[in-house]
C-alpha positions, 0 to 999 in steps of 0.5 A: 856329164863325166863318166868313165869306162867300166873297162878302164877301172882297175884295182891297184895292189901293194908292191911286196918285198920280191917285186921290190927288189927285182925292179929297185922300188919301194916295197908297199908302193902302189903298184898297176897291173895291166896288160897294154896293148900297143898296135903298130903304125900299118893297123893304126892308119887302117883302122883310122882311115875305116873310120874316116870313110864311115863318119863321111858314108854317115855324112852322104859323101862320095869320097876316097882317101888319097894319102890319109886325105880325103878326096871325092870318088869320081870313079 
């Protein structure tokens, strides 16, 4: 089965003349409209390495993150 988020759907408008010549496209082009959000290097390698240890809690493994690497928590 294929599905798709309701959050990524989105509707596309029409680039008017003003939006045309600010940006030097094609005016009735299709033009998105979204606001991306981009997370830095630091909040990326947090959140995967919270995941990472969840999934291996969920898997009943003692285990720590070295360097992104897991290894077992002897401690």
């Amino acid at each position: 089965m294929f599905g798709v988020k309701k959050s990524l759907v989105i509707d596309l408008d029409r680039v008017d003349k003003k939006t045309a010549d600010e940006y030097g496209v094609e005016e009735g082009g299709w033009l998105l409209r979204h606001d991306f959000v981009l997370v830095t290097k630091d909040e990326t390698e947090k959140l995967r390495d919270r995941n990472a240890v969840e999934a291996l809690g969920r898997l009943g493994l003692n285990l720590k993150l070295v360097d992104h690497l897991p290894v077992p928590d002897v401690d």
